[in-house]
Biopython code that builds the backbone (N, CA, C, O; Angstrom):
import numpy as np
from Bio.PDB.StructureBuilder import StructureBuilder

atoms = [
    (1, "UNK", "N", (0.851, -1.171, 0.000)),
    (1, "UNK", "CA", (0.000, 0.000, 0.000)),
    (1, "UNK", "C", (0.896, 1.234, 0.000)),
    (1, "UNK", "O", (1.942, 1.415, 0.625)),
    (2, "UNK", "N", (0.273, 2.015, -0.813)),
    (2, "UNK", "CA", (1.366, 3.341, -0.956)),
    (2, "UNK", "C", (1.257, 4.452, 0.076)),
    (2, "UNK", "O", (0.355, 4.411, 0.912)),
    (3, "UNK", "N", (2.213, 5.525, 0.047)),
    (3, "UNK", "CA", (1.907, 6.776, 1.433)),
    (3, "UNK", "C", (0.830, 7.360, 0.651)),
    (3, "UNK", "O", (0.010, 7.992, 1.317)),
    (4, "UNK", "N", (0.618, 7.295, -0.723)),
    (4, "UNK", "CA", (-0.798, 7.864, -1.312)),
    (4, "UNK", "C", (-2.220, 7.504, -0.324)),
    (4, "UNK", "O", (-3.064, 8.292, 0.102)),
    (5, "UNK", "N", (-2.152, 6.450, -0.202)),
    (5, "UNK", "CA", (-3.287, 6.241, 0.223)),
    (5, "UNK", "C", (-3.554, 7.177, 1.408)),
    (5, "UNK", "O", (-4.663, 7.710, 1.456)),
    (6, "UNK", "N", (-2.564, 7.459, 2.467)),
    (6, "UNK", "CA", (-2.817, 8.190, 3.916)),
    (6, "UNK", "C", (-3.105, 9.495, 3.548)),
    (6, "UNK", "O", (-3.977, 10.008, 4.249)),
    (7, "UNK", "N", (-2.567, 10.320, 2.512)),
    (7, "UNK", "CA", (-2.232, 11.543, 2.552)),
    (7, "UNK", "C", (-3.872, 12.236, 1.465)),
    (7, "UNK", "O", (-3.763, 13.339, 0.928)),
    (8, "UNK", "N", (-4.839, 11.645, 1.354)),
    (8, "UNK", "CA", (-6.246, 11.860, 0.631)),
    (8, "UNK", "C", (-6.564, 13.080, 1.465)),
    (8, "UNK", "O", (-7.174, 13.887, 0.764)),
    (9, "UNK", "N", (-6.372, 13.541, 2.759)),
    (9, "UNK", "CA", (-7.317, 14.593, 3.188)),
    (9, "UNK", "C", (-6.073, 15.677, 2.930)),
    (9, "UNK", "O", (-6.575, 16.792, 2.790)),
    (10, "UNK", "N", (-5.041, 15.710, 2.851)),
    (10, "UNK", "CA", (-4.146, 17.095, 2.398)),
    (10, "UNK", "C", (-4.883, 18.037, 1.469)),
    (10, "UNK", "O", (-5.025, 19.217, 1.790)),
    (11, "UNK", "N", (-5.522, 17.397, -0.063)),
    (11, "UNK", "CA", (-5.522, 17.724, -1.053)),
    (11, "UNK", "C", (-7.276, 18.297, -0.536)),
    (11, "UNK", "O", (-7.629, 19.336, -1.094)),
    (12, "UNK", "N", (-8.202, 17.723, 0.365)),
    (12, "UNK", "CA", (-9.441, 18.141, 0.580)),
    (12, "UNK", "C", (-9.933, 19.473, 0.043)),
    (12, "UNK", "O", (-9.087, 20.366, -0.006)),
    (13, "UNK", "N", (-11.143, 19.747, -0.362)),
    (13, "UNK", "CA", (-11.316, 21.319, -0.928)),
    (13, "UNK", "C", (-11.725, 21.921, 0.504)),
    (13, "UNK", "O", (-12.009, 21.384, 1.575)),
    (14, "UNK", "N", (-11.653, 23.021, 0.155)),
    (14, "UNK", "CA", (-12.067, 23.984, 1.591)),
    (14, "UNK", "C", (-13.795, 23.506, 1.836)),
    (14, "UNK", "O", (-14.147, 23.064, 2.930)),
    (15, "UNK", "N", (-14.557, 23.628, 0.938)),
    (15, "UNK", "CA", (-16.088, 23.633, 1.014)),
    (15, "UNK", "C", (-16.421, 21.651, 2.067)),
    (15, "UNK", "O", (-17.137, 21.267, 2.992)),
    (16, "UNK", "N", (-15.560, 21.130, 1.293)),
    (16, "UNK", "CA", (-15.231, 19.509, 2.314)),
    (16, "UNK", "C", (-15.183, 19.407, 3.579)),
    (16, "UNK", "O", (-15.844, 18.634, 4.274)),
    (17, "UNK", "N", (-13.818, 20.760, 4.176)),
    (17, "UNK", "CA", (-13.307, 20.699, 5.317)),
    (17, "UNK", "C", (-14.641, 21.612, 6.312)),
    (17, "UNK", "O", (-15.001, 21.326, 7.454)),
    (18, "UNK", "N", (-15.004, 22.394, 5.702)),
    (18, "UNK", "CA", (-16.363, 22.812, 6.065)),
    (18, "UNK", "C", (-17.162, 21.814, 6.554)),
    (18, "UNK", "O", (-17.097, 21.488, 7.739)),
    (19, "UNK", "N", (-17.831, 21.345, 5.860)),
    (19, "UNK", "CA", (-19.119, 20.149, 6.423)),
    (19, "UNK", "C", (-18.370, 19.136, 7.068)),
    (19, "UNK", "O", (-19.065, 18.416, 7.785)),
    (20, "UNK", "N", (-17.335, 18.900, 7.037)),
    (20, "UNK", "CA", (-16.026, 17.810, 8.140)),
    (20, "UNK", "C", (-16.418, 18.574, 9.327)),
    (20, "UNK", "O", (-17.095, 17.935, 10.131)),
    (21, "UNK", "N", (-16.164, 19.747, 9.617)),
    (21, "UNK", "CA", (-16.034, 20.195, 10.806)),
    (21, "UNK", "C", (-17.517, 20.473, 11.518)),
    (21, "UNK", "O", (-17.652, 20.522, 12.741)),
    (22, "UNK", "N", (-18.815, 20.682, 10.390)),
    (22, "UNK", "CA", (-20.268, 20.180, 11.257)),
    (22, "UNK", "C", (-20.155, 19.580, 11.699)),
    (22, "UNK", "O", (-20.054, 19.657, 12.923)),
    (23, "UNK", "N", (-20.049, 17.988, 10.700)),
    (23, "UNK", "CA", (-20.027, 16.852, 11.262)),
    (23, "UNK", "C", (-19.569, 16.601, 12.811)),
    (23, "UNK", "O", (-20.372, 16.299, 13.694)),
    (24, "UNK", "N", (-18.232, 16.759, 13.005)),
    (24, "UNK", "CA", (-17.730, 16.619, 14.084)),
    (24, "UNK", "C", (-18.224, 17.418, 15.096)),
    (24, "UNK", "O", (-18.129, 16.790, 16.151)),
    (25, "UNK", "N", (-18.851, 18.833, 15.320)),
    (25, "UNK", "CA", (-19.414, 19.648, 16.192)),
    (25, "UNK", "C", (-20.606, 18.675, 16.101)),
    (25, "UNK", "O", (-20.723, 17.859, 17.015)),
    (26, "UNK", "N", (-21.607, 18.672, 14.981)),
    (26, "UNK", "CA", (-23.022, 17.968, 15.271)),
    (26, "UNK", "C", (-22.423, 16.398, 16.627)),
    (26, "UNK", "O", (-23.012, 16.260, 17.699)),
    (27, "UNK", "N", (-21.336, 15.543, 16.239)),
    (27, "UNK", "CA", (-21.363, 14.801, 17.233)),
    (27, "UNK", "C", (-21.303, 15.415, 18.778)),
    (27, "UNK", "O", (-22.083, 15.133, 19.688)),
    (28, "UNK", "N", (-20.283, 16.237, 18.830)),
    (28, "UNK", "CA", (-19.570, 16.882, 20.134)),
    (28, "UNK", "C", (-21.120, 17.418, 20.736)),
    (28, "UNK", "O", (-21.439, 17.132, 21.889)),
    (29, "UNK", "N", (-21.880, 18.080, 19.996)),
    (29, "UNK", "CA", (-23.268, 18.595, 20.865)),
    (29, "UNK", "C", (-24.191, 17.211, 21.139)),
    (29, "UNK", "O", (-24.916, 17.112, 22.129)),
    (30, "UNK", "N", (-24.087, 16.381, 20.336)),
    (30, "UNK", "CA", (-25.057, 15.096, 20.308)),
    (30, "UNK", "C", (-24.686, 14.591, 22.071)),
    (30, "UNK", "O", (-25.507, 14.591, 22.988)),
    (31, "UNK", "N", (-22.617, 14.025, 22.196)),
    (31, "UNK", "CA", (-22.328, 13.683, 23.400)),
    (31, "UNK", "C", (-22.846, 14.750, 24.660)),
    (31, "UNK", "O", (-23.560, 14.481, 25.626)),
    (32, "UNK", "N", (-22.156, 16.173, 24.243)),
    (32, "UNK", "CA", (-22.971, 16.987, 25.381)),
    (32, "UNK", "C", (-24.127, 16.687, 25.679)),
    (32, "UNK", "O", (-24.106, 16.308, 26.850)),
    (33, "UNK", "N", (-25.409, 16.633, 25.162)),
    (33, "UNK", "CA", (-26.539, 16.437, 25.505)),
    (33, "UNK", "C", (-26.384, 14.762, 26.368)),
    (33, "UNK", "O", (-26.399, 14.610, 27.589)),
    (34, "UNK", "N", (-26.283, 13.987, 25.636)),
    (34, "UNK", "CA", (-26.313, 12.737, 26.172)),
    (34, "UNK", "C", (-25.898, 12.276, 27.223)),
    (34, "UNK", "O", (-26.536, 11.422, 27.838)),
    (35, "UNK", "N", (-24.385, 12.900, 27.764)),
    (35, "UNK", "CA", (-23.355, 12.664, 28.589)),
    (35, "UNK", "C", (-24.058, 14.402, 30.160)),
    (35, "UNK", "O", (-23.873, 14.322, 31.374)),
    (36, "UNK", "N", (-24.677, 15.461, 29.518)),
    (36, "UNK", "CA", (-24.519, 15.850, 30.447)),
    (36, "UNK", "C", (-23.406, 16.748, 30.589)),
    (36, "UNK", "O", (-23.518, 17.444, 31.598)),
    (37, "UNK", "N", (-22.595, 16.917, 30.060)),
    (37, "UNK", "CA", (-21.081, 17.618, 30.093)),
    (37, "UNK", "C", (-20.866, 18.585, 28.869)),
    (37, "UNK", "O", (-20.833, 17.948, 27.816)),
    (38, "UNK", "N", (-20.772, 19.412, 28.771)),
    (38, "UNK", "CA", (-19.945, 20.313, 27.815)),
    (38, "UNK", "C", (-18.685, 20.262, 27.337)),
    (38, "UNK", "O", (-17.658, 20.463, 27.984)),
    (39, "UNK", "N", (-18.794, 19.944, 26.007)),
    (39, "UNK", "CA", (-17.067, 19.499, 25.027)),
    (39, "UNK", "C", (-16.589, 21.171, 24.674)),
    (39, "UNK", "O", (-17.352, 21.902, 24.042)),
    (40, "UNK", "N", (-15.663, 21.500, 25.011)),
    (40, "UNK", "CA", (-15.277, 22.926, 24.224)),
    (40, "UNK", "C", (-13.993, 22.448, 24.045)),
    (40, "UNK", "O", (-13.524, 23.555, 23.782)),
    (41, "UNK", "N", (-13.025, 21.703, 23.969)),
    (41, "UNK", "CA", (-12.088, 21.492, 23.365)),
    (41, "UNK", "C", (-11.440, 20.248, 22.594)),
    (41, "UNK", "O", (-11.335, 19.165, 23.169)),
    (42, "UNK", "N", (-11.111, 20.389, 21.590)),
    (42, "UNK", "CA", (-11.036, 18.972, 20.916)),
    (42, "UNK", "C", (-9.581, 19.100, 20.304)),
    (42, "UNK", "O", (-9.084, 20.162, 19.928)),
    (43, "UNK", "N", (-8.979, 17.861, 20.263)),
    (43, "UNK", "CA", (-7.653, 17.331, 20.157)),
    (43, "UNK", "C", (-7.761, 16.963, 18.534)),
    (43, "UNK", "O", (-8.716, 16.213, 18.335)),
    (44, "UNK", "N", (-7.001, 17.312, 17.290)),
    (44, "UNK", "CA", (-7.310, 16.525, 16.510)),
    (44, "UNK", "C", (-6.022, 15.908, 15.962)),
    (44, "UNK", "O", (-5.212, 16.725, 15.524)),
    (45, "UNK", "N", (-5.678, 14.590, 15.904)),
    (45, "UNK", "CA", (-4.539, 13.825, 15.515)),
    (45, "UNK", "C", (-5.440, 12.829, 14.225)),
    (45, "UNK", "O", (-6.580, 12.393, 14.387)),
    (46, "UNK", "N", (-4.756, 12.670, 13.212)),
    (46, "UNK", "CA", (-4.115, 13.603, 12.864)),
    (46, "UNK", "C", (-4.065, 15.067, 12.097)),
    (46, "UNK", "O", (-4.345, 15.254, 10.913)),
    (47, "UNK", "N", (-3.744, 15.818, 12.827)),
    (47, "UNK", "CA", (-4.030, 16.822, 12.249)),
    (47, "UNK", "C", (-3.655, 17.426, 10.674)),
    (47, "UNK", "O", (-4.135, 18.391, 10.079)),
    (48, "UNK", "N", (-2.855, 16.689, 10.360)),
    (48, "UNK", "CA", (-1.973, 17.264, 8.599)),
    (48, "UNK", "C", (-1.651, 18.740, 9.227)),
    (48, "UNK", "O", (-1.068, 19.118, 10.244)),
    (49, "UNK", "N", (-2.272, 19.360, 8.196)),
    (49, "UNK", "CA", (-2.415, 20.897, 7.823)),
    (49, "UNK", "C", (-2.941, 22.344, 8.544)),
    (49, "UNK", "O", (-2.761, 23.562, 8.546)),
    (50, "UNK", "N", (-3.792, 21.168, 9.199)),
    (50, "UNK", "CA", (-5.121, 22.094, 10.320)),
    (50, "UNK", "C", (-5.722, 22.188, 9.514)),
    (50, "UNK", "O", (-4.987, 22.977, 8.920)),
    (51, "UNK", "N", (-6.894, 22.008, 8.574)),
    (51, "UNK", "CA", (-7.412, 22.691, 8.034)),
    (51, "UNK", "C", (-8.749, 22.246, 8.030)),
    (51, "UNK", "O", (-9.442, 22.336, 7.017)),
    (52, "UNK", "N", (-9.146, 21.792, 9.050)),
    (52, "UNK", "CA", (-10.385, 21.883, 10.063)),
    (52, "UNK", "C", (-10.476, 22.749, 11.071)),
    (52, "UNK", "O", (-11.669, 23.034, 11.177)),
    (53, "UNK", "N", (-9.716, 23.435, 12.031)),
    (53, "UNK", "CA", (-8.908, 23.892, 12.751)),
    (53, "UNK", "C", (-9.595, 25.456, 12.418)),
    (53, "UNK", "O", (-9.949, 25.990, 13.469)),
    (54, "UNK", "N", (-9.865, 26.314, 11.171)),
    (54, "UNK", "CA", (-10.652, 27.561, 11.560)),
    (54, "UNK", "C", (-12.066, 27.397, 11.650)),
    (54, "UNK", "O", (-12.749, 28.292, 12.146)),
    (55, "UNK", "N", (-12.718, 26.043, 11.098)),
    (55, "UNK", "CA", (-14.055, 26.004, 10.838)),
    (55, "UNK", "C", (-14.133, 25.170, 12.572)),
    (55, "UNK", "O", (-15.216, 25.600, 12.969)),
    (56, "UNK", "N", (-13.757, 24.559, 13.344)),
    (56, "UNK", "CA", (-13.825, 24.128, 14.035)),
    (56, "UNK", "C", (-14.015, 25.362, 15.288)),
    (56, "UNK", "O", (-15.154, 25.394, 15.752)),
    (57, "UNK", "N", (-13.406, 25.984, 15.651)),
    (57, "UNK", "CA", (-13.104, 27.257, 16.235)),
    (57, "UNK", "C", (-14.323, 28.530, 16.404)),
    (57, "UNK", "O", (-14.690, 29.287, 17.303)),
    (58, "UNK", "N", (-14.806, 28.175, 14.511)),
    (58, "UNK", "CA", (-15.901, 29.417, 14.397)),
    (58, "UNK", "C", (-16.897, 28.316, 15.343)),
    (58, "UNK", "O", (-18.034, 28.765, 15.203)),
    (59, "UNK", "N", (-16.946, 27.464, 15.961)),
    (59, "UNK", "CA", (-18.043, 26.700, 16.386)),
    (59, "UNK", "C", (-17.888, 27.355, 17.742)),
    (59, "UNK", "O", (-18.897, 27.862, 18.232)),
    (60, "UNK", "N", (-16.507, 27.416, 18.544)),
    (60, "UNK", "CA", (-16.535, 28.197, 19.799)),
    (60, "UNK", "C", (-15.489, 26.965, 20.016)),
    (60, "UNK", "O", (-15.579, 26.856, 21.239)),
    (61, "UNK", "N", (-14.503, 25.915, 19.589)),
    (61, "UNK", "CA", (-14.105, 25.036, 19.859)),
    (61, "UNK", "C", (-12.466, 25.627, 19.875)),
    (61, "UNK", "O", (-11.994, 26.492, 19.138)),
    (62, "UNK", "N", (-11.691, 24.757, 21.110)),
    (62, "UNK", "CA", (-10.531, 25.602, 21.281)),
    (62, "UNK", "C", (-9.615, 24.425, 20.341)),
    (62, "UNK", "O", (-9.707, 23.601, 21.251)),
    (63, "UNK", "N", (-8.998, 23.845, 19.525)),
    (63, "UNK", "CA", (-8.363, 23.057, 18.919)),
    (63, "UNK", "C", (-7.046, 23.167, 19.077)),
    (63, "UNK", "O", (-6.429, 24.228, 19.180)),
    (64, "UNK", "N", (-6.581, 22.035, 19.101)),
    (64, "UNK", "CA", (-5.039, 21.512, 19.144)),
    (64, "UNK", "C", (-4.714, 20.493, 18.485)),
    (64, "UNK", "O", (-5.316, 19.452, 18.746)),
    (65, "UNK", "N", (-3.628, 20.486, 17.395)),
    (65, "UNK", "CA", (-3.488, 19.227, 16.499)),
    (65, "UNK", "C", (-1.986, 18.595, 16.688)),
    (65, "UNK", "O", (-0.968, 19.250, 16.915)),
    (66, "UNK", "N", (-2.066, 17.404, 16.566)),
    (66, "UNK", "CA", (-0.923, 16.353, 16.746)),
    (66, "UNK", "C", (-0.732, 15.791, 15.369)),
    (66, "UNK", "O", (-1.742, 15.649, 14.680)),
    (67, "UNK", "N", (0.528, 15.427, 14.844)),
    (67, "UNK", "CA", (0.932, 14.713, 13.617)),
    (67, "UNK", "C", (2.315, 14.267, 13.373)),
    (67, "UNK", "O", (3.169, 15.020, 13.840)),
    (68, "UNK", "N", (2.690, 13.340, 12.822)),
    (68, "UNK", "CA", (3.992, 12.621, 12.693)),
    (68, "UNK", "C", (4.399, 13.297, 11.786)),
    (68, "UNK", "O", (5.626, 13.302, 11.882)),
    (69, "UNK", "N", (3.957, 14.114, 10.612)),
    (69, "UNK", "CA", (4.829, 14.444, 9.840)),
    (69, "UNK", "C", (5.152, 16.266, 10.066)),
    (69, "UNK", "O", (4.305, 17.125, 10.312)),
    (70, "UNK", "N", (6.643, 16.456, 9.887)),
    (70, "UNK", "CA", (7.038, 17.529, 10.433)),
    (70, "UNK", "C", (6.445, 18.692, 9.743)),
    (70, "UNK", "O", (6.001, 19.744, 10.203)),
    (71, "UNK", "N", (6.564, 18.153, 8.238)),
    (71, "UNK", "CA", (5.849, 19.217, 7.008)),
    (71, "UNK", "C", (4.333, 19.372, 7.049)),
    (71, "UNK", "O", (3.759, 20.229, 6.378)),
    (72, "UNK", "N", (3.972, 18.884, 7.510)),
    (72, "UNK", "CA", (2.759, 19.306, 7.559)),
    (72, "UNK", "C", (2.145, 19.743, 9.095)),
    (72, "UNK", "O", (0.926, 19.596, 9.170)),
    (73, "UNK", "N", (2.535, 20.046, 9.820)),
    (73, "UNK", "CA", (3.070, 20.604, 10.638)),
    (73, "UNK", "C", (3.380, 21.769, 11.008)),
    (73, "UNK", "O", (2.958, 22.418, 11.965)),
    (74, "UNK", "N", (4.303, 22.085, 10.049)),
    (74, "UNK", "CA", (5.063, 23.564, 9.857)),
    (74, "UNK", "C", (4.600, 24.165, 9.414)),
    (74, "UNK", "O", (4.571, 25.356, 9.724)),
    (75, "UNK", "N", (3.516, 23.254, 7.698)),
    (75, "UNK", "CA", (2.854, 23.918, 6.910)),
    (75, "UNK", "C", (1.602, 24.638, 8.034)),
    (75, "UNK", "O", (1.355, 25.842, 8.090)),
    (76, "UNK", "N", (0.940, 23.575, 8.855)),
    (76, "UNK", "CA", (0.107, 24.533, 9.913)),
    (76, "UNK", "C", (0.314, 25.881, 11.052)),
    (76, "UNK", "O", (-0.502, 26.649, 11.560)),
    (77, "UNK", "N", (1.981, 25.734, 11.183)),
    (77, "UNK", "CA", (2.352, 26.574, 12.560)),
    (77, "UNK", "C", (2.100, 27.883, 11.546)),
    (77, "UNK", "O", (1.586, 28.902, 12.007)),
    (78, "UNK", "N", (2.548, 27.786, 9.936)),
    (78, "UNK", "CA", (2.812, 29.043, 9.018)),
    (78, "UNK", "C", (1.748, 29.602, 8.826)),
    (78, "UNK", "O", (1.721, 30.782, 8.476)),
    (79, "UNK", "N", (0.426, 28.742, 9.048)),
    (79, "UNK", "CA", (-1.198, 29.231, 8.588)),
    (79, "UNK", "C", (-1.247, 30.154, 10.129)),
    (79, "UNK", "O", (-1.979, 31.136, 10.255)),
    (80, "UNK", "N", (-0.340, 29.644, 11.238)),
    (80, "UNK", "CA", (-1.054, 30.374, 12.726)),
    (80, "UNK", "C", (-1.341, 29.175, 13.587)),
    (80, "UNK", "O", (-1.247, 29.142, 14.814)),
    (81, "UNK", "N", (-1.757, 28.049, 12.670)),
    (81, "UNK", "CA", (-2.476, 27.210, 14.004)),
    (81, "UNK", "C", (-1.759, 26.583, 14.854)),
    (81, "UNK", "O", (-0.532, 26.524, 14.779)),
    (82, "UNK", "N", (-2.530, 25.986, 15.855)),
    (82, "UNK", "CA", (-1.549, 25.674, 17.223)),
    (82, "UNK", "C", (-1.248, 23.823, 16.793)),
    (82, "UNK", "O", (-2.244, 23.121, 16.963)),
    (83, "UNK", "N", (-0.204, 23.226, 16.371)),
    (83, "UNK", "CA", (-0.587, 22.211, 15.841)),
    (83, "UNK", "C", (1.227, 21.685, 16.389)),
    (83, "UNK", "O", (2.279, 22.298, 16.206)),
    (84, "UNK", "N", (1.012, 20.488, 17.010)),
    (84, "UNK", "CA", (2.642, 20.348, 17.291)),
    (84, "UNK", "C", (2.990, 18.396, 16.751)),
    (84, "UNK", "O", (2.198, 17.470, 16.923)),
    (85, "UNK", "N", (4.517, 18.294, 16.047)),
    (85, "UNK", "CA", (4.539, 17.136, 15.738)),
    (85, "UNK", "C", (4.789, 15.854, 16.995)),
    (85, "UNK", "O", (5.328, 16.279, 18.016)),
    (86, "UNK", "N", (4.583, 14.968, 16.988)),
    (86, "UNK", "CA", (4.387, 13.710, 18.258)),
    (86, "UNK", "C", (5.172, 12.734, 17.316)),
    (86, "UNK", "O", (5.128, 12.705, 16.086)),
    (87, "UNK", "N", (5.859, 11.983, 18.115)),
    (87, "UNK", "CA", (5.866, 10.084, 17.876)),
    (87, "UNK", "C", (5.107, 9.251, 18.909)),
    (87, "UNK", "O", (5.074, 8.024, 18.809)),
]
sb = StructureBuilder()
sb.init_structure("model")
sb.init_model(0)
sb.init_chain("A")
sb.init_seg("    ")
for serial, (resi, resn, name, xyz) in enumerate(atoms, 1):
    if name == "N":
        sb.init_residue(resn, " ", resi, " ")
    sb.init_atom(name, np.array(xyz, "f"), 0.0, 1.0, " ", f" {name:<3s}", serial, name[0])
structure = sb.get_structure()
């Protein structure tokens, strides 16, 4: 299997990363309700690029991203976002 296969959400269009980041708020309010508890911050590994990371935010969500690769990474610290590399 090639590194092609992992790297499909880099290339994502912006209008994609948009409804990605409902999605994920529509769950986070679904657990709040269910659980009782309020989510305001979410971890996202892996993060690539960030580029969920402003649409996530306009929700009121504080984000932090984790990723193995350094370049994409850097490519996020250069956009602003708070995004740090892990092993």
């Amino acid at each position: 299997m090639g590194f092609d296969k992992f790297v499909w959400h880099v290339d994502a269009r912006e209008d994609r990363s948009e409804i990605e980041a409902a999605y994920i708020h529509g769950i986070t309010e679904w657990a709040s309700r269910k659980l009782g508890k309020k989510y305001r911050r979410i971890l996202d590994v892996p993060c690539g690029t960030g580029r969920l990371h402003p649409f996530l935010r306009d929700c009121g969500y504080e984000v932090e991203g984790m990723d193995l690769s350094e370049e994409m990474v850097g490519e996020a610290k250069e956009r602003g976002l708070n995004c740090s590399e892990e092993c």
